[in-house]
Structure formats: C-alpha cells, structure tokens
C-alpha positions in Angstrom: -20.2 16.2 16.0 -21.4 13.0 14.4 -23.1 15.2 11.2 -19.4 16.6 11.1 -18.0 13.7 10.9 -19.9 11.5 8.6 -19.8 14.7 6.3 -15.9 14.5 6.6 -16.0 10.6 6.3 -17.9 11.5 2.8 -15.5 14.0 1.3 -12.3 11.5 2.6 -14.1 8.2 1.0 -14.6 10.7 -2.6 -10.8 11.7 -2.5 -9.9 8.1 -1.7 -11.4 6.7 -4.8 -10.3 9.1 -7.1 -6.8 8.5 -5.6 -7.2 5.0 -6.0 -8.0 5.8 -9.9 -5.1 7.9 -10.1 -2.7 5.1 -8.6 -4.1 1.6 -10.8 -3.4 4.6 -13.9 -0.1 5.1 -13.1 0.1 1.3 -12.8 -1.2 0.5 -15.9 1.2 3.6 -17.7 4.4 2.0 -15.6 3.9 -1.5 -17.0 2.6 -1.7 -20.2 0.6 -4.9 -21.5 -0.7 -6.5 -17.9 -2.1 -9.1 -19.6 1.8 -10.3 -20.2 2.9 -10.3 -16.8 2.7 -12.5 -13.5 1.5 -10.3 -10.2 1.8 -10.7 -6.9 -0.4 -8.6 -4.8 1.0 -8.8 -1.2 -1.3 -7.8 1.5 -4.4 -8.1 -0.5 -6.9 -7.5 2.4 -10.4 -8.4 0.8 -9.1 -7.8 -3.0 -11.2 -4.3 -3.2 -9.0 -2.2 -5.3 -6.6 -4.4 -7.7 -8.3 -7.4 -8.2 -11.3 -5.5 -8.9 -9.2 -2.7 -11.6 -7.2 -5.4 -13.5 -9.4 -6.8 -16.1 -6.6 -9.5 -16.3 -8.0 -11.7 -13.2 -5.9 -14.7 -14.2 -3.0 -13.3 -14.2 -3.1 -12.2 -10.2 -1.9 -14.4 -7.5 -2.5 -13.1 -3.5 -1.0 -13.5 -0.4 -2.6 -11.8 2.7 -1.4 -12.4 6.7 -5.2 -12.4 7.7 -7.9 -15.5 8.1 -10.6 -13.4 7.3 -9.5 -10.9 4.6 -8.5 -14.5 3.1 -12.0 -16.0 4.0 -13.6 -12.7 2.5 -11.4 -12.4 -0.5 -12.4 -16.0 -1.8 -15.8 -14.9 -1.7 -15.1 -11.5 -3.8 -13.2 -13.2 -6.1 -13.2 -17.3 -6.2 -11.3 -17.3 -9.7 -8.2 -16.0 -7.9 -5.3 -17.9 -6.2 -4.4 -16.9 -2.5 -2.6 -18.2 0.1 -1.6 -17.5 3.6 1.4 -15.6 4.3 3.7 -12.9 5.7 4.6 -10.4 3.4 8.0 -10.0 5.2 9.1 -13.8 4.8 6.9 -14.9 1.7 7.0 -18.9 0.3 7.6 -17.8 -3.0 10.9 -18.4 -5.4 13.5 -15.4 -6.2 12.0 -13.4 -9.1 9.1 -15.8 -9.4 6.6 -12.9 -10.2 6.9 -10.1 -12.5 5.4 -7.4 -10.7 5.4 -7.5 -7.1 1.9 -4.7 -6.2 1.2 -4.1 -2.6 -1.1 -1.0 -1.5 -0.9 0.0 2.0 0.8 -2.9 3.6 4.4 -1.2 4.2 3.1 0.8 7.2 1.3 -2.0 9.0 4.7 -4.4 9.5 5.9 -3.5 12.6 9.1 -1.3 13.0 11.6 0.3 10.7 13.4 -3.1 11.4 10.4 -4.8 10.0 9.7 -2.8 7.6 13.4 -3.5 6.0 12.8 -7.3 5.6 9.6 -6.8 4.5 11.0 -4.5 1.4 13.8 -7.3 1.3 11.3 -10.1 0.4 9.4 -7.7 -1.8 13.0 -7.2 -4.1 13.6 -10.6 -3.8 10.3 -12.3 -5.0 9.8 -9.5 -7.8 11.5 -8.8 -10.7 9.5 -5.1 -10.6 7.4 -3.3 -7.7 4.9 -1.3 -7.4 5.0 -0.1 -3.2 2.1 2.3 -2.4 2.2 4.0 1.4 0.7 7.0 3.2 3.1 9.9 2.9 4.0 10.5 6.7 4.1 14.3 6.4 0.2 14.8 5.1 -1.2 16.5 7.7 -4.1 14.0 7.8 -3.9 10.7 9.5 -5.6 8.7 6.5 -5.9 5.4 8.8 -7.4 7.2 12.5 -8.3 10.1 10.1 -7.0 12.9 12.4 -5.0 15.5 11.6 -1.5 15.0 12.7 -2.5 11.8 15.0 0.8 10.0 13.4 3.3 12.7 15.4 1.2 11.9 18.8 3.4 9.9 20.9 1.8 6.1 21.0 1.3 6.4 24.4 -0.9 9.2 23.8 -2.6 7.5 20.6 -3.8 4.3 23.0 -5.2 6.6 25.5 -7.5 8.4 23.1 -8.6 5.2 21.4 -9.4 4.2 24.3 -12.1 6.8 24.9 -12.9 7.9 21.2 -13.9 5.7 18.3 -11.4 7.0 14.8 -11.2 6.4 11.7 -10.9 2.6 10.3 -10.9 1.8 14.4 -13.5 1.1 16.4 -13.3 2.9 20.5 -10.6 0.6 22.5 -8.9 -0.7 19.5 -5.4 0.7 18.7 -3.0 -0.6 15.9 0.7 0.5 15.3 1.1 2.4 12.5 4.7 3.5 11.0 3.9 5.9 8.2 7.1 6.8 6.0 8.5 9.5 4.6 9.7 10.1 0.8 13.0 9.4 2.2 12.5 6.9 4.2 10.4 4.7 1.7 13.9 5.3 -1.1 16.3 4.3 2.0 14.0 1.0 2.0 13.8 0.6 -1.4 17.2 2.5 -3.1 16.6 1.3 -6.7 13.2 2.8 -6.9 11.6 5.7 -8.4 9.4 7.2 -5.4 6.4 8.9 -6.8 4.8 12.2 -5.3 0.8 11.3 -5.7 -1.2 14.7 -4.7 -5.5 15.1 -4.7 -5.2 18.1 -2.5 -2.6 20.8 -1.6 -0.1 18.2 -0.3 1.0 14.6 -1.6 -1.2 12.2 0.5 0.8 8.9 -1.0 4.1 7.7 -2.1 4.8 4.9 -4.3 8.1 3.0 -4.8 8.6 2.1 -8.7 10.9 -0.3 -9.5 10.7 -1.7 -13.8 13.0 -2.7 -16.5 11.6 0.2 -18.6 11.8 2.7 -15.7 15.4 2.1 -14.5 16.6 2.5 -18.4 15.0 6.2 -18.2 16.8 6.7 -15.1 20.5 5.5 -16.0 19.3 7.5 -19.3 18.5 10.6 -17.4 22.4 10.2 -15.8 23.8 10.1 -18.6 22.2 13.1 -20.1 
C-alpha cells in the first residue's frame, strides 16, 4: 500500500512538472515579449512555478490570501513585491496589470457564487488573463489524488479524510474543492479562449485565455 503509493506519488509529481512546462510555454507563445508587460500572479502560494520560470523577476507583482505562503514566498524570492489579499476583491486599480496569471486558485474560492466574483476581479484588474484550473472531468482527483474523489458527495469526502491521509492532505484535514468544467470555466470567463491541456489520454487542465492578440484571431476566425 504505501510502496504503491509513493510509486504513484512519483509518476503524478513527473507528469506534473512536465505539465507545468507545457503550461509557462503556452504562456510565453500567448504573450510575446514578457519583459514588456506588468503581471499579476494572483494566488501565488510560495512562488514555485511562475516566479521561478519568468526570467523577468521585476516585472512580477503577487498577491496571495495566506500568512505563510506570504511569509515563505519572501524567502524564495525577496526581489519580488507581494501583498496580502483576496483574489476575489483585490486592492488594485481597473486594468492596472497587463497580464493577470493565476494557477490553481479558481477551484479553491468557495462556490460557483464565489467563483463568479473572483473571475470578476480577475477581468477587472487585467487587461489579459491567463486562468489555469483542474479539468473536473479527469478521472483523477489531482488535489486528494483519487480517482473520481471530486463526484463523491462532500459528506462522504470528510468522512474518509477523516480516516485516511490523501493527496496534498494530511488524515482529518478536508478542504472544499469546486473543480470546473470546460464549460463552466467559459460561462465564468465568456471572452476567453479555454484551452484543452492533455499529458495522458484525457485533458488534466483548462486554461482561460484572454489577449489583445488572441481575441483578433478569434473575431478573425468569425469572419472567415
């Protein structure tokens, strides 16, 4: 049992770095020149995957709900402004950042009621976005890493946490987690391009596009 499962922790942990190689790619293809523009990366946790891929450090501001991602984030990266703050009522000026990036934060807010004023502060604060999220219909839990834990009803979910240890969670600790679907992640964010990312035999990850350049090729593609 535990050999199976620190074998299957090794093969998810390979997948999730190549993934996470895939997605800064398609960041850096999406928005050319990142030296040029001013990004906000909402829900930065401890700054492990943008800070440390964007060679343009200066460039990056952060914004994270947590005292200690915060606390642990100065440490991995002292050069880089962050502040406190929720991602779904930020302190930050209409259109004040360029690029508005936030991996895996979407999920985490609360409700689908929560989830719609946290994508109305991200298209408010940005003039482009960049929304990573788990794709709901993988057949892998990527956060308990079970398969099919996000169907279980919630009920259910805190009674086996309660007795096993999963995933990111320690035994007794249970967070609520709203994965989205391809449509659900457009209804939240209508203007966007949503992106299909797949390492395996199913897309694992959505992303909501939103750029100058992209919406262009889009009207273009209408028009066509």
């Amino acid at each position: 049992m535990v050999l199976g499962e620190i074998m299957l922790n090794k093969i998810f942990n390979k997948i999730q770095k190549e993934n996470r190689s895939r997605k800064f790619n398609l960041f850096t293809s999406t928005f050319d020149n990142l030296e040029k523009y001013k990004i906000l990366d909402v829900g930065c946790g401890e700054g492990t995957f943008l800070e440390e891929m964007n060679p343009y450090k200066n460039n990056i501001t952060a914004v994270d709900i947590s005292e200690i991602n915060i606390e642990q984030f100065k440490k991995n990266h002292p050069s880089i402004k962050i502040s406190q703050g929720d991602a779904k009522n930020m302190d930050f000026d209409d259109k004040s950042f360029d690029i508005l990036f936030s991996n895996a934060v979407i999920e985490h807010v609360g409700d689908i009621i929560e989830q719609k004023k946290y994508a109305s502060e991200i298209r408010r604060v940005g003039k482009s976005y960049f929304i990573i999220t788990p794709n709901k219909w993988f057949p892998f839990e990527p956060h308990y890493r079970f398969p099919l834990f996000q169907f279980i009803p919630k009920k259910i979910q805190k009674l086996i946490t309660k007795i096993f240890s999963m995933g990111n969670y320690p035994r007794g600790c249970w967070e609520d987690i709203n994965l989205l679907s391809a449509s659900q992640l457009k209804s939240l964010f209508p203007e966007a391009k949503i992106i299909k990312l797949r390492m395996t035999i199913y897309p694992e990850t959505l992303i909501a596009i939103y750029s100058d350049k992209l919406n262009r090729e889009v009207q273009s593609e209408n028009i066509d």
